[in-house]
N, C-alpha and C positions, 0 to 999 in steps of 0.2 A: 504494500500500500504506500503511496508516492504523497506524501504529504506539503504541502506548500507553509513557506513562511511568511507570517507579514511582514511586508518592509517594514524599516523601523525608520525613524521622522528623527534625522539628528539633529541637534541643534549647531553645536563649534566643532569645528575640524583639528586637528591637528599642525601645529603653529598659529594659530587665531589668538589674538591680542583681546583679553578681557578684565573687566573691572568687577568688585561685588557694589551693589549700590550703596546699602548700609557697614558698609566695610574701609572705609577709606584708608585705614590705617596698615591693609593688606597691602595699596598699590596696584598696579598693574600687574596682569598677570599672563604668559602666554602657555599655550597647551602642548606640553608636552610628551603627554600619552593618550592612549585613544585606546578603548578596551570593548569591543560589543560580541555580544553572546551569540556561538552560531545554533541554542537552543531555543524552539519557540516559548517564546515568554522570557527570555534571558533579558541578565538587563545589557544597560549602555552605559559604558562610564568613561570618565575622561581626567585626565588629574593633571594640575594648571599650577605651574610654579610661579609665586607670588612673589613681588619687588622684596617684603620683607622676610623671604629666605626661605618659607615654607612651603612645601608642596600639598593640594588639599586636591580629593577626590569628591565628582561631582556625577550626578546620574543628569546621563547624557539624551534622555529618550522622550520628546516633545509630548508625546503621546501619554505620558507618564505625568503624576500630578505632581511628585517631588524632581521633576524638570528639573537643573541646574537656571532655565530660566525663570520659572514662579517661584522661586528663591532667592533672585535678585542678584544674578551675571549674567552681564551685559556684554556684548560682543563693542569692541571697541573699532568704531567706523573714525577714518582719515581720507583724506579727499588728498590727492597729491595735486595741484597746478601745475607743475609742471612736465604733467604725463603726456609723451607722444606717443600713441600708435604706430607699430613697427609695418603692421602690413595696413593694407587699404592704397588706397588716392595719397598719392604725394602732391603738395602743395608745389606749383612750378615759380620758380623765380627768374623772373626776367631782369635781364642787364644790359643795360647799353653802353657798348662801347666807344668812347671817343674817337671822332674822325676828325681826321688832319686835314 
């Protein structure tokens, strides 16, 4: 009998830069491990080493009511300005040369 699994609804990845909301004094934190259960009903976990030294493990499974997110870690979004796109349409520059 061929049994199917339900996907599981992750929340952070691995290397993903996070915060605890009411935590401040944790710091930043980025994920350094990533643990999910290949048993249905297993859990998800992730464990996130924090600016002050400590590594903490957190259940990684959206779907799940003690989330690492309804617990208040927050995926830390940065916006870069100064990001180009390697592929697509290149911008053409024109230049004109001096005539004699």
């Amino acid at each position: 009998m061929l049994t199917r699994m339900r996907p599981v609804r992750l929340y952070l990845r691995l290397g993903d830069r996070c915060y605890h909301v009411s935590r401040e004094e944790w710091g930043v934190g980025s994920v350094v491990e990533e643990m999910t259960s290949t048993i249905e009903g297993g859990t998800c976990l992730i464990r996130v080493l924090f600016e002050d030294g400590s590594q903490r493990t957190f259940n990684n499974d959206l779907d799940s009511e003690i989330c690492c997110y309804f617990m208040g870690l927050r995926r830390e979004s940065s916006f870069d300005w100064d990001f180009r796109p390697l592929r697509g349409r290149r911008s053409v520059v024109r230049r004109s040369l001096p005539r004699d």
